[in-house]
N, C-alpha and C positions, 0 to 999 in steps of 0.2 A: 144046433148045427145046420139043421134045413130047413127052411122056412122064408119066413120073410127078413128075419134078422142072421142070416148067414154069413158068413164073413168076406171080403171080397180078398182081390192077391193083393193088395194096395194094404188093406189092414193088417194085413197075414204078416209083412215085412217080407223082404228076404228079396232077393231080386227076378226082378218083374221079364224084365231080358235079358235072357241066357246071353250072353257075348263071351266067346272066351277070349284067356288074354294070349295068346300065342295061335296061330296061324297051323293050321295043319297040315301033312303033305298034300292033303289032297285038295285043298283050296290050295296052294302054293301052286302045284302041277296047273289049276284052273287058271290062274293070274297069269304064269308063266304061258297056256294055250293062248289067252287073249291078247294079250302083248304080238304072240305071230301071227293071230289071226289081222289085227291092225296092220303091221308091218308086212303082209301081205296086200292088202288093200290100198296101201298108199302107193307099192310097187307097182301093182296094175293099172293104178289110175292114173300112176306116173307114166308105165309105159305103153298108154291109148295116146298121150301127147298131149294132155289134158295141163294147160297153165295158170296156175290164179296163187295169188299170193298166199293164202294159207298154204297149198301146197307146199310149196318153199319155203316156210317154216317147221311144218312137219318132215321134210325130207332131211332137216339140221340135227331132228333126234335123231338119238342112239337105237340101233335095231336092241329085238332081245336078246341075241346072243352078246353084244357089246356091254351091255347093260352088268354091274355088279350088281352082286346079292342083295347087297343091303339097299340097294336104289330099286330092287324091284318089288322088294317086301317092306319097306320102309320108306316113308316120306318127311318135306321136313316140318317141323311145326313150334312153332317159339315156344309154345305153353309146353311142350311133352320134354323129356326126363331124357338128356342127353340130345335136344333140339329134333329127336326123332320120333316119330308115332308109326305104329304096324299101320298099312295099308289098309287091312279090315275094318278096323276104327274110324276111319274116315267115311263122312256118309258120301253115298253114290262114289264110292272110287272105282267101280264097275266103266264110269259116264266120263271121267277127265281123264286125261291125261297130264300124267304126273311122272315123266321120263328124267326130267331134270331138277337140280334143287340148286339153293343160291351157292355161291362159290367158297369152298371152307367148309362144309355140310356136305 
């Protein structure tokens, strides 16, 4: 068991990254803080008088209060089971913004 021929987690089986598959409140409550932390930031940059076309693309999203359940903990995704995937699954969804999905989703 110890030595040079030890077993690595790769041989072991079983899973290597813990991911779970549901969303907990308290990553929820996190998602939910960073959605206002943004939607704070675009207000203020909006109102220094600040113009450029990204801006006016992000002021077309939905704040978080506007925002449903399922569009703030779920995104859409062709491959995933019922065209939706938890948030958490998606890598960096921390980094995009992912306010809207295609129309019918």
């Amino acid at each position: 068991m110890f030595g040079a021929f030890r077993p690595s987690p790769i041989s072991m089986g079983g899973l290597l990254w813990k991911n779970p598959w549901r969303m907990s409140s308290s990553r929820k409550f996190r998602v939910r803080e960073r959605l206002r932390n943004v939607d704070e930031v675009i207000s203020t940059i909006r109102s220094s008088g600040v113009q450029c076309h990204s801006l006016d693309r992000l002021s077309l999203l939905p704040t978080e209060a506007e925002m449903e359940a399922r569009d703030k903990y779920t995104t859409f995704s062709r491959k995933g089971k019922d065209f939706r995937k938890s948030v958490h699954k998606v890598p960096k969804f921390t980094r995009l913004t992912m306010r809207t999905n295609p129309r019918g989703f």
